[in-house]
Rosetta silent file (secondary structure, phi, psi, omega in degrees, C-alpha in Angstrom):
SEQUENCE: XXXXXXXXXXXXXXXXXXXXXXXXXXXXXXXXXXXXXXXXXXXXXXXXXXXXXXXXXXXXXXXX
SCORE:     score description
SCORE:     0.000 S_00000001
   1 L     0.000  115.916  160.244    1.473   18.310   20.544 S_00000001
   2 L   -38.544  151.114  153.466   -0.368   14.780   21.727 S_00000001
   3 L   -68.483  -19.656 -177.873   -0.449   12.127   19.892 S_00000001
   4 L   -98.828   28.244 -158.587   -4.405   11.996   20.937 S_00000001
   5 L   -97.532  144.770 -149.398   -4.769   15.490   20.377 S_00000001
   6 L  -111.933  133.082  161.737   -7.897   16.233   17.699 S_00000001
   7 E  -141.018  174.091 -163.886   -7.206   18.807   15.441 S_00000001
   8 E   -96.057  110.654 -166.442   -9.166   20.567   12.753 S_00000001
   9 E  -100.294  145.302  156.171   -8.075   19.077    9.166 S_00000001
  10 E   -81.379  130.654  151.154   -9.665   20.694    6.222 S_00000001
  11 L   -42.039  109.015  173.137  -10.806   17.173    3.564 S_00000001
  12 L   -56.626  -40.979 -179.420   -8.498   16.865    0.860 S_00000001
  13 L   -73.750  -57.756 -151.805  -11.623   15.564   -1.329 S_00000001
  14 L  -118.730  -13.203  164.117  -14.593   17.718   -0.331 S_00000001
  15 L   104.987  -16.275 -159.149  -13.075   20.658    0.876 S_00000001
  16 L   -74.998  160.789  158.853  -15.199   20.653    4.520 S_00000001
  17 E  -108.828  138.999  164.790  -13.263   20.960    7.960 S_00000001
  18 E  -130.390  157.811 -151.069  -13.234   18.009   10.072 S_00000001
  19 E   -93.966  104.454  173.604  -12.224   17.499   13.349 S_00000001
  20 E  -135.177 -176.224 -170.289   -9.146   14.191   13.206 S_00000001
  21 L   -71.012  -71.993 -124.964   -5.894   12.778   14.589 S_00000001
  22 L  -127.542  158.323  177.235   -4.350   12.923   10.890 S_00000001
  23 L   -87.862  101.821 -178.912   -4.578   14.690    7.868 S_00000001
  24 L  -167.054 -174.840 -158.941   -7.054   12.761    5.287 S_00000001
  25 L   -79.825  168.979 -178.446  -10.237   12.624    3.828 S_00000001
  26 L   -57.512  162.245  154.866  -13.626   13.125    6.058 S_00000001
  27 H   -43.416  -34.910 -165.878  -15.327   10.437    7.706 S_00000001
  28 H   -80.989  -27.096 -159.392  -18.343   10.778    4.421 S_00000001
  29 H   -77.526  -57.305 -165.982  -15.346   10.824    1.863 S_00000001
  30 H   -72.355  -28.680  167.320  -13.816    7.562    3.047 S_00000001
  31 H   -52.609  -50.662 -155.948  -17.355    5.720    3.039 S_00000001
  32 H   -71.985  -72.309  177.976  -18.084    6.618    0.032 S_00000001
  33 H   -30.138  -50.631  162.537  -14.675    5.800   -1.257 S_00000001
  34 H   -33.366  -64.697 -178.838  -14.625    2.530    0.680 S_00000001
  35 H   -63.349   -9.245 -138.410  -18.266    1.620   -0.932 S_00000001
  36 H  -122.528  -54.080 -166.921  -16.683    2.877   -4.601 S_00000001
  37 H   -96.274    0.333  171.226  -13.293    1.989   -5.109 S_00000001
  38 L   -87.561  138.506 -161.727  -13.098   -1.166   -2.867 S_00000001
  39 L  -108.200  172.289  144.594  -12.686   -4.607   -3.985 S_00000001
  40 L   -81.967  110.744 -156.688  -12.626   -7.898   -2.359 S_00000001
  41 L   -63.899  131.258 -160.642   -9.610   -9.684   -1.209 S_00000001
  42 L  -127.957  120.799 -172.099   -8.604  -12.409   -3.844 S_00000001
  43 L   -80.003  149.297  177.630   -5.663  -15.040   -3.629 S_00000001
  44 L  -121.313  145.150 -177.661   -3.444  -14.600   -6.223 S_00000001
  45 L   -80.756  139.543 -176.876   -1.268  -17.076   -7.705 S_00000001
  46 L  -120.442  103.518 -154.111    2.452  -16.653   -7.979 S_00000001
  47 L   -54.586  137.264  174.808    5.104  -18.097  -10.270 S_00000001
  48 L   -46.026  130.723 -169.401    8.145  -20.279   -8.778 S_00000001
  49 L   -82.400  140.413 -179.274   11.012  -18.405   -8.431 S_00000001
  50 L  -154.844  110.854 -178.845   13.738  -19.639  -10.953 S_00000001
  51 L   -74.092  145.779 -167.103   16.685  -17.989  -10.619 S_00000001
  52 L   -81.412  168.568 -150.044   18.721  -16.722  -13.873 S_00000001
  53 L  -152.366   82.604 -165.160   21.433  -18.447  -14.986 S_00000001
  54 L  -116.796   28.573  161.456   23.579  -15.797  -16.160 S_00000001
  55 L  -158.318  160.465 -145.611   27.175  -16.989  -15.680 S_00000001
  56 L   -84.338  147.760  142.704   29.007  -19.635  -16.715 S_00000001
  57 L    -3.840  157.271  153.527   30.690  -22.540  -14.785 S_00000001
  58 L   -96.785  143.945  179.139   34.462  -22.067  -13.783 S_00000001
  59 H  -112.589   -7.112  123.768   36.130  -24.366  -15.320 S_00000001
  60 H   -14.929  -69.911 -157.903   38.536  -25.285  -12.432 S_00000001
  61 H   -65.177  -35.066 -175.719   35.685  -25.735  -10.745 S_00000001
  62 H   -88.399  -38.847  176.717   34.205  -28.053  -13.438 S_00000001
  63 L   -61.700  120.240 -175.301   36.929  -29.837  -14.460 S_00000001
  64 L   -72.156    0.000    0.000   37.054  -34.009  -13.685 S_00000001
């Protein structure tokens, strides 16, 4: 088996056979998904990492 080799996938969504590399929805399924369920990319802001500050000093370590 090719990697370019075409084979006949039945469409997980619509049920038809279509002819692809990979196993997924049709060429019609993925428009439509594309036009339905697709957004716009948007930056999102992210909070400053602040690490927790869950053990104590040594106090060796601390000591003047």
């Amino acid at each position: 088996m090719s990697i370019d080799e075409v084979l006949a996938v039945t469409c997980p969504r619509c049920g038809g056979e279509t002819p692809g590399r990979f196993y997924g929805p049709c060429a019609t399924c993925r428009d439509t998904l594309r036009a339905t369920q697709g957004g716009q990319a948007r930056a999102v802001e992210a909070a400053d990492y602040e690490p927790k500050m869950n053990v104590t000093p040594n106090a060796v370590a601390s000591k003047d």
